[in-house]
C-alpha positions in Angstrom: 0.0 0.0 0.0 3.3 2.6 0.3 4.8 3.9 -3.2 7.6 5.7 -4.0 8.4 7.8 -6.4 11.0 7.6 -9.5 14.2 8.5 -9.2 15.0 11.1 -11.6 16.8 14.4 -11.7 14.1 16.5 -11.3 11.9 14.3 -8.9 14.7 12.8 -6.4 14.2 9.3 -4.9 12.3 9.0 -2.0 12.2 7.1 0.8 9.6 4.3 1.1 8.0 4.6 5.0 7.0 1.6 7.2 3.8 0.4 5.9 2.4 0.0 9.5 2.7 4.2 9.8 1.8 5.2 6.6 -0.7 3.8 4.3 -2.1 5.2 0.7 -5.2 6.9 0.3 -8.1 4.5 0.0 -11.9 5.0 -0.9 -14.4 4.9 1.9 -14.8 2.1 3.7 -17.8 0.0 4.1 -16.8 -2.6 6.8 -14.9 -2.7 9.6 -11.9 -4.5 7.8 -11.7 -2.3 5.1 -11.6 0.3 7.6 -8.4 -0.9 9.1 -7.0 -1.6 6.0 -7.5 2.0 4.6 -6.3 3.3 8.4 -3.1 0.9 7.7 -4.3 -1.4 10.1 -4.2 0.9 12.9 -7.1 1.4 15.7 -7.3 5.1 15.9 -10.0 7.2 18.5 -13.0 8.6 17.8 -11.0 12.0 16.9 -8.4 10.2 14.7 -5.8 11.8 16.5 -3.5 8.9 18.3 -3.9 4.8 17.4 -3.7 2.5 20.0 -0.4 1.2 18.2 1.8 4.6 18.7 3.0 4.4 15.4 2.4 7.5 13.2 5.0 9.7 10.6 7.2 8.1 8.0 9.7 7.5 10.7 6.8 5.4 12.2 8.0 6.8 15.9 5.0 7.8 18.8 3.7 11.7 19.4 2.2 13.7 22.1 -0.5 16.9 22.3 3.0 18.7 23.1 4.9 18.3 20.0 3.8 19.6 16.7 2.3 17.3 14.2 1.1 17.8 10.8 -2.0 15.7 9.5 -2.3 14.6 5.9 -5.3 15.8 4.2 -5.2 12.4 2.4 -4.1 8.8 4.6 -5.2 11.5 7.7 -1.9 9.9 9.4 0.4 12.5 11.3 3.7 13.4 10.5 5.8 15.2 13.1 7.1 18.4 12.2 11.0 17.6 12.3 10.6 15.3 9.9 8.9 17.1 7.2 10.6 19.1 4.9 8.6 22.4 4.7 10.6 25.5 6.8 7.9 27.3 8.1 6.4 24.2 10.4 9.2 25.2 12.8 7.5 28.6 14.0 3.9 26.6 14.2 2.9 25.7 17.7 1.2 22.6 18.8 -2.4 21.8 18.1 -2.5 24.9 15.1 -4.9 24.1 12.6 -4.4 26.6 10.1 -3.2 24.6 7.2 -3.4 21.9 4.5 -0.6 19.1 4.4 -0.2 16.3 1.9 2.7 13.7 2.8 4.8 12.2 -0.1 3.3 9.0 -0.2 -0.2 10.7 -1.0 0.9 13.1 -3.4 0.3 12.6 -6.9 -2.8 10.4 -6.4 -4.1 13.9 -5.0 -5.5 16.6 -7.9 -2.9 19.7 -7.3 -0.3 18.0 -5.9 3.6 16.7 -7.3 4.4 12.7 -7.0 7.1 12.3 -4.3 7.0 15.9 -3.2 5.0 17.3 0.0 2.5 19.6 -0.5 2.2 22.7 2.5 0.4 25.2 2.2 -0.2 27.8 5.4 -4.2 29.3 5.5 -5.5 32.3 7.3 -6.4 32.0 10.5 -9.6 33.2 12.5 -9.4 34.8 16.1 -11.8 31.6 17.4 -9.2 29.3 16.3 -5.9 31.5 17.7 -7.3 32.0 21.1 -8.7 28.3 21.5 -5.0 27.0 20.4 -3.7 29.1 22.9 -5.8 28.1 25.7 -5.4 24.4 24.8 -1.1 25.2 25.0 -1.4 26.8 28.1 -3.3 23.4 29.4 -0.5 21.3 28.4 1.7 19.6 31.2 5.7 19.1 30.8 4.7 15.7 29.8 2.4 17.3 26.9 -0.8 16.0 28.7 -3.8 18.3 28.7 -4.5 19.4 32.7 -8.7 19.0 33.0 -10.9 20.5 35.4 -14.4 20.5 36.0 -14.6 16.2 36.0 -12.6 16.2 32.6 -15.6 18.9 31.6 -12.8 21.8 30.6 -9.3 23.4 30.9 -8.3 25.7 33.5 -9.2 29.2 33.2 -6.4 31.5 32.0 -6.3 35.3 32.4 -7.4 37.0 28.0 -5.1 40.0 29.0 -2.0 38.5 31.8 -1.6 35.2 29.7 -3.7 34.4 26.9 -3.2 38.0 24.7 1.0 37.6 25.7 0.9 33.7 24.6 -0.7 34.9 21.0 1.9 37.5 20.7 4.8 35.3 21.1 3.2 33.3 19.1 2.1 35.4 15.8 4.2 34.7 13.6 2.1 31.2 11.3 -0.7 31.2 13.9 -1.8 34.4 13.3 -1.6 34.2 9.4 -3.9 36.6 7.7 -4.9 38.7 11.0 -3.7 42.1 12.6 -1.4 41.6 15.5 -2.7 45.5 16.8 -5.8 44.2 17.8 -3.5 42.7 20.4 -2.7 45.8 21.4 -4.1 46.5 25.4 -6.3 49.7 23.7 -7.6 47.0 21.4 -8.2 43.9 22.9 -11.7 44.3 22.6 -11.8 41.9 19.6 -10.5 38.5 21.5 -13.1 39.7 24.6 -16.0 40.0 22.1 -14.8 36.8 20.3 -15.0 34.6 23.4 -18.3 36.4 25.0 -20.1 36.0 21.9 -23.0 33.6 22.1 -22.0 32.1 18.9 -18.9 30.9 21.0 -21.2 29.6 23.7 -20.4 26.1 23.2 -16.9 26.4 22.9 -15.3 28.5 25.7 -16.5 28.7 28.9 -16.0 31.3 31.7 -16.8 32.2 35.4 -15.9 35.9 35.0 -15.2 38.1 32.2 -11.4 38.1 32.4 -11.2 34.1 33.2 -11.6 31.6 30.3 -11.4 28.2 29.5 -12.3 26.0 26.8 -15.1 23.5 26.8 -14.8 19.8 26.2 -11.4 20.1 25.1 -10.9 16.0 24.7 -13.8 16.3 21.9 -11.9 18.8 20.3 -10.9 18.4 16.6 -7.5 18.9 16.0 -7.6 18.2 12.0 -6.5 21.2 9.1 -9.1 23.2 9.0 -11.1 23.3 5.4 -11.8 26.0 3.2 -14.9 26.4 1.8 -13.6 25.1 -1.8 -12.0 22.2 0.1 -15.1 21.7 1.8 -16.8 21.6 -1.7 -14.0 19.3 -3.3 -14.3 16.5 -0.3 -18.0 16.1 -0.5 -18.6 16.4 -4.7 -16.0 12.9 -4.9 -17.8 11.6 -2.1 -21.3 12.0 -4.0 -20.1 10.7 -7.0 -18.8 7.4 -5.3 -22.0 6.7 -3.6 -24.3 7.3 -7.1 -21.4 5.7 -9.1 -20.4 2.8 -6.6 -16.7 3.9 -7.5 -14.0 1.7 -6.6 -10.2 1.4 -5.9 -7.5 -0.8 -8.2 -4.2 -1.4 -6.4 -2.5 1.3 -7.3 -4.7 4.0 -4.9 -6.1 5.7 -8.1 -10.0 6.2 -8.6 -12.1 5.4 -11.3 -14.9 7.5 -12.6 -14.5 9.6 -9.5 -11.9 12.5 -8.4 -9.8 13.1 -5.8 -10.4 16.6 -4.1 -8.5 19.4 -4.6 -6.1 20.8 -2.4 -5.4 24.5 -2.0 -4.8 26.5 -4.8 -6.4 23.5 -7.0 -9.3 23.6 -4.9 -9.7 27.7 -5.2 -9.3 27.8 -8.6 -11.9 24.9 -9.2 -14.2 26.9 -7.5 -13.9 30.1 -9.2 -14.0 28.6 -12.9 -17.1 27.1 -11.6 -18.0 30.1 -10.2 -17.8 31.7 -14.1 -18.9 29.1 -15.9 -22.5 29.3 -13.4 -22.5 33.3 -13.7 -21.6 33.5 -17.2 -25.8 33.4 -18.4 -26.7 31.8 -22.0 -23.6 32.1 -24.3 -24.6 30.4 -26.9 -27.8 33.3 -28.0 -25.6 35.4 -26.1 -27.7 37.1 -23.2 -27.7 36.3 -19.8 -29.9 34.4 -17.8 -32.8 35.6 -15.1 -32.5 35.1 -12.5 -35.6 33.1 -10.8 -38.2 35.3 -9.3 -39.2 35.2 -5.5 -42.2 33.6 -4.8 -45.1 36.0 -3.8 -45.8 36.6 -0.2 -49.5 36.1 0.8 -50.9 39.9 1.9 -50.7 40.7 5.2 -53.4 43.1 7.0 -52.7 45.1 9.3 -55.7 47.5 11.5 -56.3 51.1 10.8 -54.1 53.8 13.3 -52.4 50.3 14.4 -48.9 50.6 16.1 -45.6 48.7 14.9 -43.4 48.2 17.3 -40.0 46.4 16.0 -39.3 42.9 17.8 -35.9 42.6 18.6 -34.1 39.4 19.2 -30.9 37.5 18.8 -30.1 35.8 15.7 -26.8 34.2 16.5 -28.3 31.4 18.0 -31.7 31.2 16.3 -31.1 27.7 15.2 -31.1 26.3 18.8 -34.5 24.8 19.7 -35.0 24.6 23.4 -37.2 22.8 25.4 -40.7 23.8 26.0 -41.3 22.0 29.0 -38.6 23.3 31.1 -38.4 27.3 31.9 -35.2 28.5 31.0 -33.5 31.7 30.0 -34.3 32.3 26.1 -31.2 32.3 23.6 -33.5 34.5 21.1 -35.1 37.0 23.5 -32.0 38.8 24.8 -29.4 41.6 23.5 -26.5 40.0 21.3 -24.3 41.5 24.0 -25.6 38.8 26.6 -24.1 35.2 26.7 -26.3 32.2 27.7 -24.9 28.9 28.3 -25.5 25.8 30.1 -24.1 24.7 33.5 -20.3 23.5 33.5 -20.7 19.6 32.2 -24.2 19.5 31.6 -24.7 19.4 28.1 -28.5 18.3 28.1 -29.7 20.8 30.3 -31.0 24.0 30.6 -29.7 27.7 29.7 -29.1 29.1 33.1 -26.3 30.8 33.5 -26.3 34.9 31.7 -22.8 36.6 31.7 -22.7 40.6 31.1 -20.3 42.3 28.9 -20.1 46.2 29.3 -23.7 47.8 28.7 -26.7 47.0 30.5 -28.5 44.7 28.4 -31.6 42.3 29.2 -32.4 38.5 28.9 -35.8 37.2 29.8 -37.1 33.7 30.3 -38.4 31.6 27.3 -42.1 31.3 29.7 -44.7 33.8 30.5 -47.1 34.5 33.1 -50.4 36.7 33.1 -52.4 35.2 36.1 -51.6 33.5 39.7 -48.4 34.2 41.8 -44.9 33.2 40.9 -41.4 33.0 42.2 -37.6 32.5 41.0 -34.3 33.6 42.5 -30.9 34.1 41.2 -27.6 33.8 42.2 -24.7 36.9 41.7 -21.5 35.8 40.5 -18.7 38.3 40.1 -14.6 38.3 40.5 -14.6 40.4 43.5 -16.7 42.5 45.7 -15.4 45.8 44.2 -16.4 44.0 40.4 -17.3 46.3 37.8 -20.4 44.9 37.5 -23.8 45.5 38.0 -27.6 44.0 37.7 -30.7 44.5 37.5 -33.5 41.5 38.5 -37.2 41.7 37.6 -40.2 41.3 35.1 -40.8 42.7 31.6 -43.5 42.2 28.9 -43.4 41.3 25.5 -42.7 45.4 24.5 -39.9 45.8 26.9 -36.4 45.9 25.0 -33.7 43.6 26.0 -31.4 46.6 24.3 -31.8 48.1 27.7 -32.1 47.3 31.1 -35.1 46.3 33.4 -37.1 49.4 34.6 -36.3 51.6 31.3 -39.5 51.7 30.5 -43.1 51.0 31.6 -43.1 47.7 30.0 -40.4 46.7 32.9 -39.6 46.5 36.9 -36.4 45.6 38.7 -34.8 45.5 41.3 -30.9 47.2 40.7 -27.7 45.7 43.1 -26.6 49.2 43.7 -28.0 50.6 46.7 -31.2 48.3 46.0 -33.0 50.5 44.1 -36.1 50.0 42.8 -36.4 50.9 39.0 -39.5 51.3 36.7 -39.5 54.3 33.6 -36.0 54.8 34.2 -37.0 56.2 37.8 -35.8 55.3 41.0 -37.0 54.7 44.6 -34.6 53.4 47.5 -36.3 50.3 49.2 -35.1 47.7 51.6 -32.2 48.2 53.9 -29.2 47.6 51.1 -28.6 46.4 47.7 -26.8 43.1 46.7 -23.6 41.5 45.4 -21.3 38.4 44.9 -22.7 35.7 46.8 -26.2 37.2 47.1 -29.2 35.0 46.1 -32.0 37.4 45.1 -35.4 36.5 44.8 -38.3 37.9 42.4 -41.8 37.5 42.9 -44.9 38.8 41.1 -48.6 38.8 42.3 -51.5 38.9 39.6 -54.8 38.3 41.3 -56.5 39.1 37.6 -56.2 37.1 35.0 -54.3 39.2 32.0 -56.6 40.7 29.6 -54.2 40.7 26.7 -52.6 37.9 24.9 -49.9 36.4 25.5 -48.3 36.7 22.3 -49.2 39.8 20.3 -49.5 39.6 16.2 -46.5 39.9 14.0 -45.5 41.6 11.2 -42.9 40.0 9.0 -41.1 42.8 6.7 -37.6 43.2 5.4 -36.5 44.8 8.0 -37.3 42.2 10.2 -40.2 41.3 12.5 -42.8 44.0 14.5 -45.3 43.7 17.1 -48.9 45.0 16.1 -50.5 47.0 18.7 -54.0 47.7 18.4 -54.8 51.0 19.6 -58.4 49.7 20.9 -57.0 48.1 23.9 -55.7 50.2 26.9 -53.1 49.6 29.1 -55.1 48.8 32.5 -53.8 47.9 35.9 -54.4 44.4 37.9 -56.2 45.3 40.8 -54.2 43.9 43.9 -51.2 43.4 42.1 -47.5 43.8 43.4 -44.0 42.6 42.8 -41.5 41.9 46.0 -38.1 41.3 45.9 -35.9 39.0 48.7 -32.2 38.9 49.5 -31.2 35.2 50.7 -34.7 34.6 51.6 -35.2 37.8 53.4 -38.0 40.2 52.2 -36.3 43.2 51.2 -40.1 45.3 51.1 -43.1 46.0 48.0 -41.5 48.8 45.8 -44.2 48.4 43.1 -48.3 47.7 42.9 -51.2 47.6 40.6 -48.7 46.9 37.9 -50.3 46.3 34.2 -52.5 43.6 33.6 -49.9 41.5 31.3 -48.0 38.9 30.5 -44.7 39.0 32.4 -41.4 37.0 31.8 -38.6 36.9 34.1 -35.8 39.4 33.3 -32.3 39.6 33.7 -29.9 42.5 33.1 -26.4 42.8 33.2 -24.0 45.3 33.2 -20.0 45.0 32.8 -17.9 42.1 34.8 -20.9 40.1 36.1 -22.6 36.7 35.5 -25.7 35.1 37.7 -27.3 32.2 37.7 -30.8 31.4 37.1 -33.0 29.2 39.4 -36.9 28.6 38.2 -37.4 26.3 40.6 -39.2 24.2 42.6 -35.9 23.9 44.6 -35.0 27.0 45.6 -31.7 27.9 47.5 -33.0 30.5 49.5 -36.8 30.4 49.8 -39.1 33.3 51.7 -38.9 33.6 55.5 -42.1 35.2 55.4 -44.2 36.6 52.2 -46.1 40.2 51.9 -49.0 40.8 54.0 -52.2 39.2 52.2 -50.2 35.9 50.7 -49.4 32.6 52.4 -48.0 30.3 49.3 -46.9 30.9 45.5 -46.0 28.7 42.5 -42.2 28.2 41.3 -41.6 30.0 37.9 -40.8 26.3 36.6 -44.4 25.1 36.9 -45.6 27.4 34.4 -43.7 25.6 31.8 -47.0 22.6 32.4 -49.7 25.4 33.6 -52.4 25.2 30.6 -53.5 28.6 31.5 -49.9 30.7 31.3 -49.1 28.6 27.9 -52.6 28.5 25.5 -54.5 31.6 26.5 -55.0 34.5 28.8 -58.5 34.3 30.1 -58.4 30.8 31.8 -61.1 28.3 32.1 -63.4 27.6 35.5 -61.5 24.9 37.3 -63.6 21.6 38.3 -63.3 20.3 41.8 -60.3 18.3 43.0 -58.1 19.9 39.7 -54.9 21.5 40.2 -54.4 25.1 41.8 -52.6 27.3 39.4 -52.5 30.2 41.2 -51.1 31.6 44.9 -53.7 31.4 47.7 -54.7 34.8 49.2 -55.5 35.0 52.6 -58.8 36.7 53.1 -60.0 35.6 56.7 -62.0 32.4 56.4 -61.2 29.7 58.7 -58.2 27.9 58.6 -60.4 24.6 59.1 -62.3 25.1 56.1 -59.5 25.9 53.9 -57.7 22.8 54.8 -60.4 20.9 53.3 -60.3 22.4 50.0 -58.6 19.8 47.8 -56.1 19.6 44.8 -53.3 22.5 44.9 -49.5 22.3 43.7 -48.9 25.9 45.3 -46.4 26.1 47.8 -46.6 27.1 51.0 -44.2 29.4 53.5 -43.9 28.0 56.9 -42.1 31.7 58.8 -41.3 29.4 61.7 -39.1 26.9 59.6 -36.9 29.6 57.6 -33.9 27.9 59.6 -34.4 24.7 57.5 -33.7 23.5 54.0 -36.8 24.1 52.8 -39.5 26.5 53.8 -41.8 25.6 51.2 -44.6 22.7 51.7 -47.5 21.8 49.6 -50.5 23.6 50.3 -54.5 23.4 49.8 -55.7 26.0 47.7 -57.6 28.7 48.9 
């Protein structure tokens, strides 16, 4: 399976390597033996990175994450960078992806490459690629063994500006092909912090604070080139082919009816004559061609004197469908500023965890509520008690924009960390003895005796410019009688800043401002439930059960309930006899017990009222 190539004077002889470490490109396999065979007949892991043999390069000697190794875009073996020819592989630093790399036992049977000659060529990088290779070098042991944390769930968090930034620098010179080394510069670091908080990045790097990053699941990290979009293009076209064509292999590696894909400049010059030869219209009557038209959009209508106000929402992570049963902070309503991710390790869980970066912006909940009385708490995370960060915790409606904080408007309330000051249309009232911190759990809760007379969704308009909320001009803004929200710090009641709030729907909000991340808790366990609850209420509902409440998720006004069914919403004292409320049946509400706030748990199932 190993050829050489001829010795001649312009093509020198070349050396033939250990068939057990390097094998010739082979087709794709479609059993388990041919699998080895094309693989050489070595067991590799689920990354292709090391074999269970330790046999890899043409000098068929072991590797480690430590040492640089180049990866063959063909036989996908790894050669290690002393022993291949190219010069610049000497400045590249371990792990680097940013290049393609044919060995010279697979070139020639490659389209753009010379028998018995390497092929290397460098790419550009991106900033996601440079800052994840540097976090994964600065994991590495003396032994070259990555250091976990977090049950094998990440690396250890390194400093962007004392270590990570000062790695990249030293390290510019290939890894940083194609990009500016001033955005390095301490005025302009900006670029690396916005690359790592983005929520696009979510997945990848994780963080506690804003100046301490890791990366995520770094053992189901590929460390393979990384493909251009024409190599991308090459790799699967040959791989089409060979499944409509049932291609195969003769002994000498070439295919039949099939072709290899191009590599590099081959594969960027494919796709730009392709790219002509698709733009270049009707030659032969010498016109170009039309382009398709759109397909018509059914008409939309809209009410006379009718108010559009623009919905907006975050895109990067619009593909993300999260689950409706479980109450969880949305990855679509929130400023693109925000960051969302799941809890260290837990892959299947929920969004729960919100991380600021400068501005106050806004992240609310993926469920609504419009009728009963409802409960969550969070938990403030920053670097130090002197943090530059700050937050606001409340409710907002569907109008509020998450492009500013909690209490801009009238569509909003909250409750700010500084001072504890209450906030709603940008003004503010002190309330409760202080305001909170790091450490602090806070608690929201929000009392609507009247069932919302709005919907819970409003109509939508779909433009070009993007999506907007209809508001018919008919119905008024009216207030819940007997509403209120309260706000708690570690399970103490911090007072009643707000009542007879609108009669809406009402999602748990979040904002965040600078060096500051919290952590969202929905419920039904709480941390640190109520001591004691405003005057007038004896139990509420966790914010998680409105995820199953029929009423909160299909429509505003809800239905009579039938006796013995579930009790959606918090029982109001109002004097009757304790006896007789006892025998009421059927409630999941959730009772405070002021005696018990020593305990675990305050909270107890209750009768309804």
């Amino acid at each position: 399976a190993v050829r050489s190539a001829p010795a001649t004077e312009s093509a020198p002889a070349v050396e033939r390597a250990p068939a057990a470490a390097v094998a010739a490109p082979a087709p794709a396999a479609s059993s388990p033996a041919a699998e080895d065979a094309a693989d050489g007949g070595l067991h590799w892991d689920a990354r292709h990175c090391f074999n269970a043999e330790g046999v890899y390069c043409y000098c068929g000697e072991g590797r480690s994450l430590g040492e640089v190794a180049l990866q063959c875009c063909g036989c996908r073996q790894w050669f290690h960078a002393r022993c291949v020819s190219a010069k610049c592989v000497s400045s590249m630093v371990p792990m680097q992806r940013n290049y393609t790399f044919v060995c010279r036992v697979c070139t020639g049977s490659v389209p753009g490459t010379v028998a018995g000659f390497e092929r290397f060529d460098l790419l550009e990088n991106n900033w996601r690629s440079i800052v994840e290779c540097a976090i994964l070098n600065l994991s590495l042991d003396e032994q070259g063994v990555l250091r976990l944390e977090g049950g094998g769930a990440r690396t250890p968090r390194f400093s962007i500006k004392e270590e990570i930034v000062p790695w990249i620098r030293s390290h510019f010179k290939t890894l940083g092909n194609g990009r500016e080394i001033s955005k390095l510069l301490e005025a302009r670091q900006q670029t690396v912090e916005k690359l790592v908080f983005a929520q696009a990045n979510a997945e990848v790097f994780e963080h506690a604070e804003r100046h301490s990053v890791s990366v995520r699941h770094p053992e189901k990290k590929s460390l393979a080139p990384m493909l251009t979009r024409a190599m991308q293009h090459a790799l699967a076209k040959p791989k089409q082919e060979a499944d409509s064509q049932n291609n195969s292999t003769p002994d000498d590696g070439s295919v039949v009816g099939g072709k290899r894909p191009l590599v590099g400049a081959a594969a960027t010059a494919s796709e730009k004559k392709k790219g002509k030869r698709s733009s270049g219209g009707d030659k032969k009557h010498g016109k170009p061609q039309r382009a398709p038209e759109a397909p018509m959009l059914p008409p939309q209508l809209v009410p006379e004197n009718c108010r559009m106000v623009p919905v907006v929402r975050c895109s990067e992570m619009a593909q993300v469908i999260q689950d409706a049963g479980i109450v969880q902070l949305s990855v679509t309503h929130k400023a693109a500023s925000l960051r969302v991710v799941k809890p260290t390790g837990d892959t299947n869980g929920a969004y729960m965890i919100a991380s600021g970066f400068k501005g106050y912006r806004t992240v609310c909940a993926t469920h609504a509520v419009g009728h009963g009385t409802w409960y969550y708490e969070v938990r403030i995370h920053t670097e130090s008690d002197d943090a530059d960060g700050h937050a606001r915790l409340g409710w907002a409606t569907e109008l509020a924009t998450p492009d500013a904080p909690a209490g801009y408007d009238e569509h909003s309330y909250a409750y700010r960390s500084r001072a504890g000051t209450a906030f709603h249309q940008s003004r503010g009232q002190r309330f409760g003895a202080q305001g909170f911190g790091r450490g602090d759990v806070v608690g929201c809760l929000i009392h609507l005796p009247q069932a919302s007379t709005l919907p819970r969704q409003r109509p939508r308009l779909t433009l070009k410019s993007g999506q907007y909320l209809i508001i018919d001009p008919e119905q008024k803004r009216i207030s819940n009688d007997g509403s209120f929200l309260a706000f708690f710090k570690n399970g103490q009641l911090q007072g009643v800043p707000f009542t007879e709030i609108g009669a809406e729907w009402f999602y748990p909000a979040i904002s965040l401002f600078g060096d500051i991340s919290v952590t969202a808790n929905f419920g039904p366990n709480f941390e640190h439930p109520p001591s004691e609850l405003p005057e007038g209420l004896s139990c509420f509902q966790p914010m998680s059960a409105a995820a199953d409440d029929p009423v909160a998720q299909a429509h505003a006004n809800p239905a009579p309930k039938e006796e013995g069914e579930e009790c959606i919403e918090a029982a109001v004292a109002d004097g009757e006899d304790a006896a007789a409320a006892e025998e009421e049946e059927g409630s999941a509400a959730m009772e405070v017990d002021g005696a018990s706030s020593a305990g675990p748990s305050s909270l107890a199932p209750s009768a309804g009222p």
